[in-house]
VEXDREN-2710 file (C-alpha; in Angstrom, 1 decimal):
% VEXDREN-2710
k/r/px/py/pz
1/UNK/135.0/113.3/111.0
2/UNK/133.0/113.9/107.6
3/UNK/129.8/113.4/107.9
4/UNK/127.3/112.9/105.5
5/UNK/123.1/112.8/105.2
6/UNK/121.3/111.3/102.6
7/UNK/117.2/112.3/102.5
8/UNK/114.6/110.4/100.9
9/UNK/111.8/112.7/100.9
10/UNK/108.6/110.9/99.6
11/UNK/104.8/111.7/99.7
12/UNK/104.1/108.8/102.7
13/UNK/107.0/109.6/105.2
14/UNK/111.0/111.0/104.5
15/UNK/113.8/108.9/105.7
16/UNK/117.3/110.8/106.8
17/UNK/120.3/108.3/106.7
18/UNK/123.4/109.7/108.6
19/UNK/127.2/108.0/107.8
20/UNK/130.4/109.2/108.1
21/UNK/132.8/109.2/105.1
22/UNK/133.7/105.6/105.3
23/UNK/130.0/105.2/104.4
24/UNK/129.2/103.6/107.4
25/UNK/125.6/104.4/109.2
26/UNK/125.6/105.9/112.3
27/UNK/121.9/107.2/112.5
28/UNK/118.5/106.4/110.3
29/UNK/114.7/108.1/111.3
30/UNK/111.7/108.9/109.4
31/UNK/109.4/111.3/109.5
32/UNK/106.8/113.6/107.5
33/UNK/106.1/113.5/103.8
34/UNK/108.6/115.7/102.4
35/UNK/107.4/115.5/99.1
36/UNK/107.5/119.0/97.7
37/UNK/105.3/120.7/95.1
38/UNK/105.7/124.4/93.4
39/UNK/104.9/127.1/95.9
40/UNK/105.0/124.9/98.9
41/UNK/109.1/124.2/99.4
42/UNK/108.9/125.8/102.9
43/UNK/106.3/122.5/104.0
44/UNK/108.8/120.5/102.5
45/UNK/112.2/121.6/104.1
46/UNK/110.8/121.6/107.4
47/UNK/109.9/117.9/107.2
48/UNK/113.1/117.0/105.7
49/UNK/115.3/119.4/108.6
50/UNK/113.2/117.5/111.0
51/UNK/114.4/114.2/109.9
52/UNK/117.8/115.0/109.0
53/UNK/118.1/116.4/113.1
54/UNK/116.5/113.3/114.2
55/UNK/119.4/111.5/112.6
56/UNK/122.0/113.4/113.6
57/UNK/120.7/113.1/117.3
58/UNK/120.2/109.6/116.8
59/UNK/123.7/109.0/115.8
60/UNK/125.2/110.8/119.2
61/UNK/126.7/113.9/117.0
62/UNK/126.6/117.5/117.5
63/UNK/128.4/118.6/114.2
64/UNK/126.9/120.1/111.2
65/UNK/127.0/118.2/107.9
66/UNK/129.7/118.6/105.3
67/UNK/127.4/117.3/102.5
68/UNK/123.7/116.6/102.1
69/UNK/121.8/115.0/99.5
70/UNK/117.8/114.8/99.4
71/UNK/115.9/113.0/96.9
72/UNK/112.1/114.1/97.0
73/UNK/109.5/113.3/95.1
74/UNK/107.8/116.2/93.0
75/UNK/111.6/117.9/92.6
76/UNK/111.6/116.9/88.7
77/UNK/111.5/120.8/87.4
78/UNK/113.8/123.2/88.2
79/UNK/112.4/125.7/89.7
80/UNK/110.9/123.4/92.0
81/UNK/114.4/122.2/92.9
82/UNK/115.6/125.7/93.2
83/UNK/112.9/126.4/95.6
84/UNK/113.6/123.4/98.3
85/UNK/116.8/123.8/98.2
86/UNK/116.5/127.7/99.4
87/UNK/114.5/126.4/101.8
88/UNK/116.4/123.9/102.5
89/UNK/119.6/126.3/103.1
90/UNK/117.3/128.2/105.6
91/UNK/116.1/124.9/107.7
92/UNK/119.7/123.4/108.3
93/UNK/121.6/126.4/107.7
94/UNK/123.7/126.0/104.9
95/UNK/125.9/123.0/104.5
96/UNK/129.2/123.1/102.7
97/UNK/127.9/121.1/99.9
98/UNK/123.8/120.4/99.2
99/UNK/122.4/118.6/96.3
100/UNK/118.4/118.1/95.5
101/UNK/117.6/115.7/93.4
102/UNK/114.6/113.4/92.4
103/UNK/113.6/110.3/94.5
104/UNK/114.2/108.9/91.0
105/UNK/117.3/109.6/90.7
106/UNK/118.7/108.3/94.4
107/UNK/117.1/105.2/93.9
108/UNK/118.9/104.8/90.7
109/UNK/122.1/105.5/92.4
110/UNK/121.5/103.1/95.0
111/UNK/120.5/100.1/92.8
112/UNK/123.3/100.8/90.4
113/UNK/125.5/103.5/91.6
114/UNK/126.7/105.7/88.3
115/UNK/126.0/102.2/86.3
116/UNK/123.0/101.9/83.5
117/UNK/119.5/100.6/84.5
118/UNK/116.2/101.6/85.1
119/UNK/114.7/101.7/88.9
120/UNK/111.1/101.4/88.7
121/UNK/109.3/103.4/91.7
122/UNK/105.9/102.7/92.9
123/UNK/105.0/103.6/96.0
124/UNK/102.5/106.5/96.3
125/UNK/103.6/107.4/93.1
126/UNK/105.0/105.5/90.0
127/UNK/107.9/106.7/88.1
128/UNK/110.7/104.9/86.1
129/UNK/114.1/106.3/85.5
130/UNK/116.4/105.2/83.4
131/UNK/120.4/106.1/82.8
132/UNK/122.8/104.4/79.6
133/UNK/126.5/103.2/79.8
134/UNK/127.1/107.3/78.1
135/UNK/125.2/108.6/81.4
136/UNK/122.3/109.7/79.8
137/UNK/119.2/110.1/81.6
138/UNK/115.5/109.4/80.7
139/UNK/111.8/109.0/82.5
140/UNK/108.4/107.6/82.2
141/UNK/105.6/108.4/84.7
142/UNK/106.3/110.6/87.6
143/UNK/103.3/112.9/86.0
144/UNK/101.6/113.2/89.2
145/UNK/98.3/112.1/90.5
146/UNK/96.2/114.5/87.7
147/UNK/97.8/113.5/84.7
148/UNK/99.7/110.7/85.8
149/UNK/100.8/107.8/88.6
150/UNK/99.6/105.1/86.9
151/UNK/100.3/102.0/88.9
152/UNK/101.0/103.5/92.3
153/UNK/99.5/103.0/95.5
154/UNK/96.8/106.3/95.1
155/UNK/96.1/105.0/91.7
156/UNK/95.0/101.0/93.2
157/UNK/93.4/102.8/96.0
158/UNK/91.4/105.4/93.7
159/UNK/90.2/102.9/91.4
160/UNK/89.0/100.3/94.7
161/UNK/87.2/103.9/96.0
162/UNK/85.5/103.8/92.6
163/UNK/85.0/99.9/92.4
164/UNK/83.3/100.1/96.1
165/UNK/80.8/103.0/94.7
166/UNK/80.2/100.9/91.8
167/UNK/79.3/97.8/93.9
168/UNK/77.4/100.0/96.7
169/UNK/74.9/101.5/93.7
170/UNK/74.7/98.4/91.8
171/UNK/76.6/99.3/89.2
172/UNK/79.2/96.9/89.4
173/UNK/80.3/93.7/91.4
174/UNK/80.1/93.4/95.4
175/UNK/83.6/92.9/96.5
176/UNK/85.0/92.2/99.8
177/UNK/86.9/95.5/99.2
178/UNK/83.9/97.7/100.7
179/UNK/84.1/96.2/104.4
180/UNK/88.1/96.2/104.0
181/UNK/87.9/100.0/103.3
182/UNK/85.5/100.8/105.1
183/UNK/87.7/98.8/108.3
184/UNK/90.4/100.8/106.8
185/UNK/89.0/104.0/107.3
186/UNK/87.2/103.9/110.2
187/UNK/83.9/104.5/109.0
188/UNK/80.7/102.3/108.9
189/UNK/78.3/103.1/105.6
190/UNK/78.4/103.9/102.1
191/UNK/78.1/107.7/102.8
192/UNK/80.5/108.2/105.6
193/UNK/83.4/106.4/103.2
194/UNK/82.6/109.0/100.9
195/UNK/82.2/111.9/103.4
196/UNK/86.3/110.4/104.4
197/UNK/86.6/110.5/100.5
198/UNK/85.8/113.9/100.0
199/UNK/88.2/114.9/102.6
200/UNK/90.9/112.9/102.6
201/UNK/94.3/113.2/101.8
202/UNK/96.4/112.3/98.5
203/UNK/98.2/110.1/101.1
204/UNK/95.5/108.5/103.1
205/UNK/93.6/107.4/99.7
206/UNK/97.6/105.8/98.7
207/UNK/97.9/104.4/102.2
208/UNK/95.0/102.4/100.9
209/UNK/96.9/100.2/98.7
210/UNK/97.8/98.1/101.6
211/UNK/94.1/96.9/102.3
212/UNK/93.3/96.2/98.4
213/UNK/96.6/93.9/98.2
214/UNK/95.2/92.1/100.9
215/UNK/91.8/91.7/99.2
216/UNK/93.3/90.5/96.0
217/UNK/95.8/88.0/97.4
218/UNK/92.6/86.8/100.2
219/UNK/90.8/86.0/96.4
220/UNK/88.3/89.1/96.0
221/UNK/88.0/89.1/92.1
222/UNK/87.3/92.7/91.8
223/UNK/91.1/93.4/93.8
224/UNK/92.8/91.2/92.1
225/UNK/91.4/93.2/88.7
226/UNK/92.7/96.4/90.3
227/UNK/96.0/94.8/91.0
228/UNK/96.5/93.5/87.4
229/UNK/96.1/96.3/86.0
230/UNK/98.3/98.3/88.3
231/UNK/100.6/95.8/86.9
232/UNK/99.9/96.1/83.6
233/UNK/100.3/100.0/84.1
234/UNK/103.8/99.5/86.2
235/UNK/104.9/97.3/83.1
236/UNK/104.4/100.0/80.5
237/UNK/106.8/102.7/82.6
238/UNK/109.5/99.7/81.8
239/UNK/108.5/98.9/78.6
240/UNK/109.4/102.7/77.5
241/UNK/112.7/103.0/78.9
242/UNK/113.6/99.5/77.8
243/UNK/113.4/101.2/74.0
244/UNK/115.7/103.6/74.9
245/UNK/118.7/101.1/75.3
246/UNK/120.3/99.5/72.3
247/UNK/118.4/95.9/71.4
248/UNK/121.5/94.0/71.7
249/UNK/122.2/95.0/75.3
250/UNK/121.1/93.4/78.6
251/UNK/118.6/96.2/80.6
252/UNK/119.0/95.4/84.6
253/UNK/115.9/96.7/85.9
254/UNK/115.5/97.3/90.1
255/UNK/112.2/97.7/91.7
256/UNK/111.5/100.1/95.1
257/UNK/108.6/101.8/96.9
258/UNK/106.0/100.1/99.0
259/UNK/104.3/98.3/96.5
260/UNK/106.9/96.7/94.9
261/UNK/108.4/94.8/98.3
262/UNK/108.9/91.2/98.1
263/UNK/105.4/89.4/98.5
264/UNK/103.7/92.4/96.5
265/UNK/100.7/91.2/94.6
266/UNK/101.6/94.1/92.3
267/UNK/105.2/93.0/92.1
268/UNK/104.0/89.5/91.5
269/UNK/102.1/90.9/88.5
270/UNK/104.3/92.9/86.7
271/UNK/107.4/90.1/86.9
272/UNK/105.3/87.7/85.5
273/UNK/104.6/90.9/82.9
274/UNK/108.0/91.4/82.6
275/UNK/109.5/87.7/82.5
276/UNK/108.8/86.7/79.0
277/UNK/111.6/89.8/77.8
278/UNK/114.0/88.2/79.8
279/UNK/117.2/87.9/78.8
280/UNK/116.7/90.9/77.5
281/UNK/115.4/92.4/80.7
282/UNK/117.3/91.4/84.1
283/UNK/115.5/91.6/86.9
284/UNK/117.6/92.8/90.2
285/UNK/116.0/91.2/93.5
286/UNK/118.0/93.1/95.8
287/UNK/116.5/96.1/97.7
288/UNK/116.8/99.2/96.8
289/UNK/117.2/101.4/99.6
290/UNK/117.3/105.1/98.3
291/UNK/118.5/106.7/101.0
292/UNK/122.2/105.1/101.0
293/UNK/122.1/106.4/96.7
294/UNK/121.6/109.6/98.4
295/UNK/124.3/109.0/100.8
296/UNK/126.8/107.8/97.8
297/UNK/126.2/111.1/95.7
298/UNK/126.6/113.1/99.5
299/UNK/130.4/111.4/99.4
300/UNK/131.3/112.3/96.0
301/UNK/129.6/115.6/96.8
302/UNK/131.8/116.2/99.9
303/UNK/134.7/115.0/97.8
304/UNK/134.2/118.2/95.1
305/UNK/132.7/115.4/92.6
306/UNK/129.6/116.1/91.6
307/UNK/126.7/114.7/93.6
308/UNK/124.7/113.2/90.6
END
């Protein structure tokens, strides 16, 4: 039997997907961020191996796989991808056929398979990622936290960090946000928020989305600011790629990561955003579920196509 693995390997958790070559799912688990960054690909395999064994075992199999694919997050240069998948080789010990690839660019794959579109990410990050009826290939965002991720869950949390030290000094509006992070983080005054601050994690400030969504859609006026403007942000990532297509032709755009799920205050915003370009711009409502892109490209991979 030909078995397959598709990886999504983000910065909040990596989910393995195991089929066999009918496509068919026999095994799914998460596990760590495998989100990789130059210098650290070792960190990164070993998350992904993790997952990708958890799968396997989940599925009852034994057998090594013919072909894997991984999307992660912070694979965009190529040296980067050249040293995950080294590492990768070492972790699983090397498959007939491996492919690494952006999380972009299996989320692409899965809301259109080798069709044109643009899948907009946000979830801890924000990227957009585009690809034309001539396959070619174009991004916005995905700059990283420094420069970049405009829109994304550690951006909405960053800037409600920065609204609640603005309200707790008097330099801005109170806002409900303050006890909801504070809740959120276990803490219980001003200074031992930003004692967690100072040490926390790029993905426990993004995991702190999920409270200032709640704030914002409960009615706090400062949240709902936030949220806009993640929006706003989220809408400009389309709004470049959409340029990029001819202006006679219909743009399908697909929308994945955790803050654009159905219900999404942030999603909310930027359709509404996004709504008066229509017919122009098609919104897809179906989910996009990166990990079976992954598993598509793993079949044509196995197949001697290439993966993507």
């Amino acid at each position: 039997m030909t078995l397959l693995v598709g990886v999504d390997a983000g910065a909040s958790h990596t989910e393995a997907v195991v089929a066999d070559g009918a496509l068919h799912v026999r095994g799914r688990s998460r596990g760590a961020p495998g989100a990789v960054r130059a210098g650290r690909a070792a960190a990164a395999a070993e998350a992904i191996s993790a997952a990708v064994r958890k799968a396997i075992a989940q599925a009852g199999l034994t057998a090594a796989p013919d072909a894997v694919v991984v999307g992660a997050a912070g694979a965009g240069r190529d040296e980067t991808r050249a040293e995950l998948t080294k590492a990768l080789a070492q972790a699983l010990g090397t498959p007939p056929a491996m492919l690494v690839t952006t999380d972009a660019a299996i989320a692409l794959e899965a809301a259109f398979g080798e069709g044109p579109g643009i899948v907009l990410l946000a979830g801890s990050g924000s990227i957009a990622y585009a690809r034309d009826a001539g396959g070619g290939a174009w991004r916005a965002g995905g700059l990283g936290r420094d420069m970049g991720d405009e829109g994304s869950g550690y951006a909405l949390a960053r800037a409600a960090l920065s609204a609640v030290g603005r309200a707790v000094d008097g330099r801005g509006p109170p806002t409900d946000l303050t006890d909801r992070l504070m809740r959120a983080t276990g803490t219980d005054a001003a200074p031992a928020l930003v004692a967690w601050a100072q040490q926390a994690s790029a993905h426990d400030v993004a995991a702190l989305a999920r409270p200032v969504c709640e704030a914002a859609v409960a009615g706090d006026g400062v949240a709902r600011g936030l949220v806009e403007q993640a929006g706003r942000d989220l809408a400009l990532h389309v709004a470049a790629l959409v340029g990029r297509f001819p202006p006679d032709q219909t743009v399908r755009v697909a929308l994945a990561g955790g803050l654009m799920r159905p219900g999404s205050p942030v999603r909310e915003v930027l359709t509404e955003l996004l709504a008066p370009d229509a017919p122009r711009v098609q919104l897809s409502e179906e989910e996009v579920d990166p990990p079976l892109g992954a598993l598509r490209m793993a079949a044509r991979l196995a197949g001697g196509e290439p993966g993507g």
